[in-house]
N, CA, C and O atoms as a GROMACS GRO file, in nm:
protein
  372
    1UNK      N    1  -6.022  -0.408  -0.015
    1UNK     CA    2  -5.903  -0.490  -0.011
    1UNK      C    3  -5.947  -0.636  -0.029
    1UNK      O    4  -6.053  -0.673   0.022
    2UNK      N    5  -5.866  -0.724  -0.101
    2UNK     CA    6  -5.916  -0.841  -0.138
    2UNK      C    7  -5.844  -0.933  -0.005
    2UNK      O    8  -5.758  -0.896   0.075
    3UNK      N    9  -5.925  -1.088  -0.020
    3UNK     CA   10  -5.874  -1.136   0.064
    3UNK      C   11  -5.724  -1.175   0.040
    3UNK      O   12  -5.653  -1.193   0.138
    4UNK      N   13  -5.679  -1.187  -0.074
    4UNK     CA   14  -5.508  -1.251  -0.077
    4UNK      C   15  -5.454  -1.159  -0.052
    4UNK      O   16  -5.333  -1.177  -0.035
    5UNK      N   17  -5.510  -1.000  -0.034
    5UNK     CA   18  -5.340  -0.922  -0.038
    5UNK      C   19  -5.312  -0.884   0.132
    5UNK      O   20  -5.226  -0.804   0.169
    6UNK      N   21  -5.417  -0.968   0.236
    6UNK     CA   22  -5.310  -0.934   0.344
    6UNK      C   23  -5.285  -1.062   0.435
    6UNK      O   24  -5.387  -1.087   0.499
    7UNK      N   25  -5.182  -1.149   0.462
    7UNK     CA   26  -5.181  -1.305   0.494
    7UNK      C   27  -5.304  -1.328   0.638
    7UNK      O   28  -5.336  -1.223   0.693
    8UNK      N   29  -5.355  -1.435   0.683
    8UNK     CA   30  -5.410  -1.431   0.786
    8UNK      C   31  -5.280  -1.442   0.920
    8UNK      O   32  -5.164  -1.474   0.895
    9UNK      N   33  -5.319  -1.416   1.028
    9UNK     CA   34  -5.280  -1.388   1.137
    9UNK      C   35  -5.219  -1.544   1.157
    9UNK      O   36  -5.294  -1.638   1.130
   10UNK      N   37  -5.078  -1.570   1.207
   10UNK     CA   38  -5.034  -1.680   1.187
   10UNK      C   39  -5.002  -1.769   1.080
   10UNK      O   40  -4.943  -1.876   1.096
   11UNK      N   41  -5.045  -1.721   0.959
   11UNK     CA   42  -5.016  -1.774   0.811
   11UNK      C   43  -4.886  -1.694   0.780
   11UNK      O   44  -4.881  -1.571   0.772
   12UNK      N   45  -4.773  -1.789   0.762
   12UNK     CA   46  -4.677  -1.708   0.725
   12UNK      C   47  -4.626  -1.795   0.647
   12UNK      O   48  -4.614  -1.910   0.690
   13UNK      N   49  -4.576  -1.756   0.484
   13UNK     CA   50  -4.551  -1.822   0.398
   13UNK      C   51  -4.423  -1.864   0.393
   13UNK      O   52  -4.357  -1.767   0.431
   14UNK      N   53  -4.348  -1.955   0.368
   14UNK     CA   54  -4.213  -2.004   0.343
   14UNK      C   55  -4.119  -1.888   0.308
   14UNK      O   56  -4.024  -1.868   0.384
   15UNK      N   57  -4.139  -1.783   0.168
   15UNK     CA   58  -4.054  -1.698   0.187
   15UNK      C   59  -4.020  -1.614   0.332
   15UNK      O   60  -3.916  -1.565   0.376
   16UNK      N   61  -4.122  -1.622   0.371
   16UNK     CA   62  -4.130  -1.501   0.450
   16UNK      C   63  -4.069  -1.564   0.591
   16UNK      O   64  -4.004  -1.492   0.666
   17UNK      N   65  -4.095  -1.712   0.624
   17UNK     CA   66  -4.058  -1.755   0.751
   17UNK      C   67  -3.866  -1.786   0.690
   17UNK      O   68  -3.771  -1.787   0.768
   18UNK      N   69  -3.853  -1.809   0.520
   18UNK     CA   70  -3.713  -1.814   0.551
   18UNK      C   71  -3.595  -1.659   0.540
   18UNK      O   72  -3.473  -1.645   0.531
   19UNK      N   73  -3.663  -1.605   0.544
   19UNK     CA   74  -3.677  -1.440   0.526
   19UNK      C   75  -3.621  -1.443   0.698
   19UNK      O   76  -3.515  -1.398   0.741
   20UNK      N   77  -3.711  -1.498   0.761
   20UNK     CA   78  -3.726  -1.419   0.936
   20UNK      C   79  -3.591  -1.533   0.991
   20UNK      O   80  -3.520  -1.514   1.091
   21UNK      N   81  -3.581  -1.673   0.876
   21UNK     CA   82  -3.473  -1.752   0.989
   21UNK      C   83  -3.303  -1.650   0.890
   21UNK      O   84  -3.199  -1.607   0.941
   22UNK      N   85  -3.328  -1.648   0.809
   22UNK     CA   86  -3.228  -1.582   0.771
   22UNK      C   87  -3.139  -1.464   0.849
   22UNK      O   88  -3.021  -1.476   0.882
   23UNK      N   89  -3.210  -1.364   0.868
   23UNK     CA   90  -3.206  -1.243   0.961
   23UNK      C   91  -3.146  -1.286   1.052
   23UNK      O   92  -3.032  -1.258   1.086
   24UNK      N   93  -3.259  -1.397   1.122
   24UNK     CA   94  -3.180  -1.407   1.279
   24UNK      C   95  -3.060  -1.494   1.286
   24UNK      O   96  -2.996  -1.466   1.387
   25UNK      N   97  -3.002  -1.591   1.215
   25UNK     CA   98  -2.929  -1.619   1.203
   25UNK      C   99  -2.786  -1.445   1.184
   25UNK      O  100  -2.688  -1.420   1.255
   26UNK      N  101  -2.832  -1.382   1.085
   26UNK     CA  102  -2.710  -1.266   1.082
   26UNK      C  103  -2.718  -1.170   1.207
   26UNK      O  104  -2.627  -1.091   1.234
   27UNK      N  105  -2.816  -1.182   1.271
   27UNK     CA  106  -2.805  -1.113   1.404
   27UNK      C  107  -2.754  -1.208   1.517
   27UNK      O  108  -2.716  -1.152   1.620
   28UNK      N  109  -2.747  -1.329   1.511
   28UNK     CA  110  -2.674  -1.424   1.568
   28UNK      C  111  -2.537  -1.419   1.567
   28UNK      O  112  -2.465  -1.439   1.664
   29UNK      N  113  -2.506  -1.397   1.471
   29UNK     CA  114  -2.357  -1.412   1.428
   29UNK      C  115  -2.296  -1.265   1.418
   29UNK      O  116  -2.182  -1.236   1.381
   30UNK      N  117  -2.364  -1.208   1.447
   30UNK     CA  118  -2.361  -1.024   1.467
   30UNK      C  119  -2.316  -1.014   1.611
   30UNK      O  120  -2.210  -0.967   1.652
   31UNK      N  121  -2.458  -1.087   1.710
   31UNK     CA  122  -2.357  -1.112   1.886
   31UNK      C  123  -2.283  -1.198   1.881
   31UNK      O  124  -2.217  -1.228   1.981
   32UNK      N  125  -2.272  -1.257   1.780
   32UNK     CA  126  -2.116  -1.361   1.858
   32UNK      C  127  -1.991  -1.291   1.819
   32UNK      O  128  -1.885  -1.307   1.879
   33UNK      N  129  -2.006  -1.220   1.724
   33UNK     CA  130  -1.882  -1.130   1.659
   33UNK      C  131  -1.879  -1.031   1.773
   33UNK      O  132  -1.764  -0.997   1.801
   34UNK      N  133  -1.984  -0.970   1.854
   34UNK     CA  134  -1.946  -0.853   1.968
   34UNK      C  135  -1.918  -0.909   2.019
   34UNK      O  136  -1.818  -0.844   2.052
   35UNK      N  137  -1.905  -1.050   2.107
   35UNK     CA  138  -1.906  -1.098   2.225
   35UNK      C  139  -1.730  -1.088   2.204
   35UNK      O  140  -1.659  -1.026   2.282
   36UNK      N  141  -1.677  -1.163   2.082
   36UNK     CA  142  -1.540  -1.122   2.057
   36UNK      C  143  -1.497  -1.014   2.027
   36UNK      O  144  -1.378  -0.996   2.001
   37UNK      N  145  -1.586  -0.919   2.026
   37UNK     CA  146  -1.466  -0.821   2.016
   37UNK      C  147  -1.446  -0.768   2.112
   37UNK      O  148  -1.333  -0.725   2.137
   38UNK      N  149  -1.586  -0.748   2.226
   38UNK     CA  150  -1.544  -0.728   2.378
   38UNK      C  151  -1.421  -0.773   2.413
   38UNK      O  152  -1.336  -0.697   2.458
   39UNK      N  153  -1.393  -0.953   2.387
   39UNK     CA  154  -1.316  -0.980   2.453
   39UNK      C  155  -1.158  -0.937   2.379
   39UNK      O  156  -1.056  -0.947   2.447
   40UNK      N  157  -1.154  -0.907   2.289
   40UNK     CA  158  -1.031  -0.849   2.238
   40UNK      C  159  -1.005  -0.740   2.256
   40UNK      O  160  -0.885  -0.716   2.241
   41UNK      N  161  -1.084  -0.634   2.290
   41UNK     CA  162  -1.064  -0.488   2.321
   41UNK      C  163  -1.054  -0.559   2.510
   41UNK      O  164  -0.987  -0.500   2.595
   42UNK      N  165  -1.109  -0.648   2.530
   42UNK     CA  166  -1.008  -0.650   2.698
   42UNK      C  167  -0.903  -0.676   2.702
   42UNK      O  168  -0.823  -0.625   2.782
   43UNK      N  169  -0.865  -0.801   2.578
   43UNK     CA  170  -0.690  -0.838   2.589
   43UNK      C  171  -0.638  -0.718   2.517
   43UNK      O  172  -0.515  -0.724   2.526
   44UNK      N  173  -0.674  -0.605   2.444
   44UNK     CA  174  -0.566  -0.502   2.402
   44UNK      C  175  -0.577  -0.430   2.536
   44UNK      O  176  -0.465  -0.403   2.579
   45UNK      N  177  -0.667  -0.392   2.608
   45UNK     CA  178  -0.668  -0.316   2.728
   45UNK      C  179  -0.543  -0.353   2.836
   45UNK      O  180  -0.485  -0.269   2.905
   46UNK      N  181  -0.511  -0.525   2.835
   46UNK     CA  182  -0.473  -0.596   2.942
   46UNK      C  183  -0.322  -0.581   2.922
   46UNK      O  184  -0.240  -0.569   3.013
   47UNK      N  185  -0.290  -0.583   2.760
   47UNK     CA  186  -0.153  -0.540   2.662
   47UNK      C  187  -0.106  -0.438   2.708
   47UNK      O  188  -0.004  -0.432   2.776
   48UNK      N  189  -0.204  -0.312   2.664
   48UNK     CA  190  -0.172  -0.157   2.693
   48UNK      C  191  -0.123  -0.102   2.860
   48UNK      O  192  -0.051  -0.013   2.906
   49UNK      N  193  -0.204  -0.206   2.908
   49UNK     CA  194  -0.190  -0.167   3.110
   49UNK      C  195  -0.042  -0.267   3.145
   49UNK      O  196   0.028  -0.225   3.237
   50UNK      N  197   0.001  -0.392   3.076
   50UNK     CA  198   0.140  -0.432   3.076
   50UNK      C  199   0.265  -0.322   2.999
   50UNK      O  200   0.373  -0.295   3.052
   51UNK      N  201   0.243  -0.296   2.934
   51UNK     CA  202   0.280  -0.181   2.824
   51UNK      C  203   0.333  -0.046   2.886
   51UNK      O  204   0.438   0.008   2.854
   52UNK      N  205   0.222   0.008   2.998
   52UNK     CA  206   0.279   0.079   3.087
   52UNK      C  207   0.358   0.068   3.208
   52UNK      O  208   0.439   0.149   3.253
   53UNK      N  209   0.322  -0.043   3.255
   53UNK     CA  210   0.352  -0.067   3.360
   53UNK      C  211   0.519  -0.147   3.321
   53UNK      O  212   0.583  -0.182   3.420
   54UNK      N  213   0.568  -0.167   3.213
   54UNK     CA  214   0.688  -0.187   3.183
   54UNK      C  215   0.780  -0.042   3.141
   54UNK      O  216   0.902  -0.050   3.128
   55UNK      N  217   0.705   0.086   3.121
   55UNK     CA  218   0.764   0.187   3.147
   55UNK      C  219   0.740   0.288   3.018
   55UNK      O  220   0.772   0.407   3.012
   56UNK      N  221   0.676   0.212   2.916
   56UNK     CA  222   0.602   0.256   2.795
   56UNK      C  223   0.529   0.336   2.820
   56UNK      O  224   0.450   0.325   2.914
   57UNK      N  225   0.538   0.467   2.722
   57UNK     CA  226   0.441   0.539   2.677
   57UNK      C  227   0.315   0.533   2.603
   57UNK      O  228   0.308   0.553   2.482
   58UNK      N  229   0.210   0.503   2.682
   58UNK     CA  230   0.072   0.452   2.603
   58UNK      C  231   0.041   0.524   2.499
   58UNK      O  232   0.031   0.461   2.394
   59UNK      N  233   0.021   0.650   2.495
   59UNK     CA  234  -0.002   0.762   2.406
   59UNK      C  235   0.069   0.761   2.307
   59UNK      O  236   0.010   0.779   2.200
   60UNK      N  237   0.197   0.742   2.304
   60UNK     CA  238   0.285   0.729   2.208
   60UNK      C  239   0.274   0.632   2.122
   60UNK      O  240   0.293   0.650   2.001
   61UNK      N  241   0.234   0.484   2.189
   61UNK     CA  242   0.238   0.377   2.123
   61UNK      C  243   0.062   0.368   2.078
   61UNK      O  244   0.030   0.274   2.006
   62UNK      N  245  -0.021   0.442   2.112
   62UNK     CA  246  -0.121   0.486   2.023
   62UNK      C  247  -0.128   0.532   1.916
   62UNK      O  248  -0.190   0.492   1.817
   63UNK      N  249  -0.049   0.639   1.934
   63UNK     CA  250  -0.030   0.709   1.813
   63UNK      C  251   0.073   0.613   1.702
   63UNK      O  252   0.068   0.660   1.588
   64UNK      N  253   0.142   0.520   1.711
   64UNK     CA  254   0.222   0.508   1.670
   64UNK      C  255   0.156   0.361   1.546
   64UNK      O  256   0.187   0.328   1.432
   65UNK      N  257   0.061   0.312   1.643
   65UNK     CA  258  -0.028   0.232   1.609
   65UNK      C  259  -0.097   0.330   1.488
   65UNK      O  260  -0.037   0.363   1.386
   66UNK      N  261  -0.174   0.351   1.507
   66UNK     CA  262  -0.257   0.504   1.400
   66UNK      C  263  -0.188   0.530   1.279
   66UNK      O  264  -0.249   0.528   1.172
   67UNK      N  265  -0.070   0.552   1.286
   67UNK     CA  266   0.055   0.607   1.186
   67UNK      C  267   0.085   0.465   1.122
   67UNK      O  268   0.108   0.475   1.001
   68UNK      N  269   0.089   0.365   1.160
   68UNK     CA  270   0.112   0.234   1.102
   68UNK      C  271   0.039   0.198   1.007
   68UNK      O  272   0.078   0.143   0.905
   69UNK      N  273  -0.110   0.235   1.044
   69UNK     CA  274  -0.227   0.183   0.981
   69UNK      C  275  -0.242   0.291   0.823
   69UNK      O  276  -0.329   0.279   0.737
   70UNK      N  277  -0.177   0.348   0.824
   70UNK     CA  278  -0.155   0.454   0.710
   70UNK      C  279  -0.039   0.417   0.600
   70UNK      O  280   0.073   0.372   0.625
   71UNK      N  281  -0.094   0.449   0.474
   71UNK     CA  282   0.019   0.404   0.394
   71UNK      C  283   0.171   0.541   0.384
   71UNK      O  284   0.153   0.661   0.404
   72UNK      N  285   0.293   0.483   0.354
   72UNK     CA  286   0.388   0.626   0.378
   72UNK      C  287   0.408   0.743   0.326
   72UNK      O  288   0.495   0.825   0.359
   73UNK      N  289   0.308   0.752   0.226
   73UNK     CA  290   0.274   0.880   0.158
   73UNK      C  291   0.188   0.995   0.207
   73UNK      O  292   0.194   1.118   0.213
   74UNK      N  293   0.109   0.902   0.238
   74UNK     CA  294  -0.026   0.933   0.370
   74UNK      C  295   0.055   0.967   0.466
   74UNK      O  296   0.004   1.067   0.518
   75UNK      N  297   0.156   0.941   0.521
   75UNK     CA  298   0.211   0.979   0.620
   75UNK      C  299   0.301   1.095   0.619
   75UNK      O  300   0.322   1.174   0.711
   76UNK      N  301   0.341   1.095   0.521
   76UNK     CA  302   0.398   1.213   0.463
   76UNK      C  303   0.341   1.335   0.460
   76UNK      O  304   0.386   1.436   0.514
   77UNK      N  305   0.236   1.324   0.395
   77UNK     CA  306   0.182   1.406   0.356
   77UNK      C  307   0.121   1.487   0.511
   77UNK      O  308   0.110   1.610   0.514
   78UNK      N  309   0.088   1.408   0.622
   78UNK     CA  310   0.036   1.495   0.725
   78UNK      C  311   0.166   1.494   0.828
   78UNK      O  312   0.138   1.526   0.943
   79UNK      N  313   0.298   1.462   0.800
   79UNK     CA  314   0.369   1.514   0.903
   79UNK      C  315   0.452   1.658   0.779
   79UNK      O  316   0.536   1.729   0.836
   80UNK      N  317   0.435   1.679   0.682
   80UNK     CA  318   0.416   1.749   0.647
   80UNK      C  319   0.356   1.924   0.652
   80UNK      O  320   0.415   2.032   0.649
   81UNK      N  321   0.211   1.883   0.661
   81UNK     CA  322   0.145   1.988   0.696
   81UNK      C  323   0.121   2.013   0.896
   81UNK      O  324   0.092   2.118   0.953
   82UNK      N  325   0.141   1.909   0.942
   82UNK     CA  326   0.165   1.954   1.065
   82UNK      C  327   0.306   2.053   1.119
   82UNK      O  328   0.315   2.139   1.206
   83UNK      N  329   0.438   1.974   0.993
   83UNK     CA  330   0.547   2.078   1.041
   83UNK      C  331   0.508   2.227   1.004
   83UNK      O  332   0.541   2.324   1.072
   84UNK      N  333   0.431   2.232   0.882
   84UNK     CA  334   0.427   2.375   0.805
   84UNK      C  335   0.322   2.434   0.931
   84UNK      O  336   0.322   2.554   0.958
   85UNK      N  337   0.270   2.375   0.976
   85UNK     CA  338   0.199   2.450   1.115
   85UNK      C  339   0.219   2.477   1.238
   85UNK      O  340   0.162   2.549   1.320
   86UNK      N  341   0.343   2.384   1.243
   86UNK     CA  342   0.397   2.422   1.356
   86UNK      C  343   0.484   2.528   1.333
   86UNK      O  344   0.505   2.612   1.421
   87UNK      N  345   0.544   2.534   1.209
   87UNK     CA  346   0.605   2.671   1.179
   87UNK      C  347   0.551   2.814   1.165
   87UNK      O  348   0.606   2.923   1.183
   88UNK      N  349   0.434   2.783   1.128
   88UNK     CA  350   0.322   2.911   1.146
   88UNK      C  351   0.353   2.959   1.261
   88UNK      O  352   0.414   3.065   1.268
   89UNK      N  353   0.313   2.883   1.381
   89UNK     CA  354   0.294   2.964   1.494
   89UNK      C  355   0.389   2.943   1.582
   89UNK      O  356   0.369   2.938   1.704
   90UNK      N  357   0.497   2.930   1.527
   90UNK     CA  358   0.670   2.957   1.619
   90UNK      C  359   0.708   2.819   1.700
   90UNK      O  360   0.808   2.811   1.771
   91UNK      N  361   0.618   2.712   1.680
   91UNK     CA  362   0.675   2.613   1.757
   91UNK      C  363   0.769   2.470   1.720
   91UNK      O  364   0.779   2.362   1.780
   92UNK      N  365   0.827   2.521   1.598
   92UNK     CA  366   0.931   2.462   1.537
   92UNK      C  367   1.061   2.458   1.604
   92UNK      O  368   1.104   2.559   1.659
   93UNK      N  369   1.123   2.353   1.604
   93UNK     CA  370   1.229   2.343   1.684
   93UNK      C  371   1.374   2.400   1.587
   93UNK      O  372   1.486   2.401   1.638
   0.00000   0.00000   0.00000
């Protein structure tokens, strides 16, 4: 092995040190993005526990959330095959 192909111990070249500030910078900004989202999954938590406690159905308004996030074709299409299954096995109203 020649001497240039492995750096000495503490020799670290410009690519490579802006290589290492790069990174940590996106892992920086990686915990500051969790730190918010902790805190937003506490204020939806804090929503959902007002939500009930005004007489709301959490589950419902889960689901209802879920179904929103879907376009209405998409939606179609699986209340659809859920009726054709509920008709399968007799629990059609």
């Amino acid at each position: 092995m020649n001497a240039h192909a492995m750096p000495k111990t503490g020799d670290v070249s410009s690519s490579e040190g802006v290589a290492a500030d790069e990174l940590r910078q996106f892992i920086e900004r990686i915990e500051r993005l969790e730190e918010e989202k902790a805190g937003l999954q506490g204020d939806i938590k804090d929503v959902m526990a007002e939500l009930k406690g005004r007489g709301f159905d959490v589950k419902a308004v889960r689901t209802i959330l879920r179904l929103r996030k879907k376009d209405h074709a998409e939606r179609q299409e699986e209340e659809a095959i859920l009726d054709l299954y509920m008709q399968a096995l007799g629990m059609h109203i």
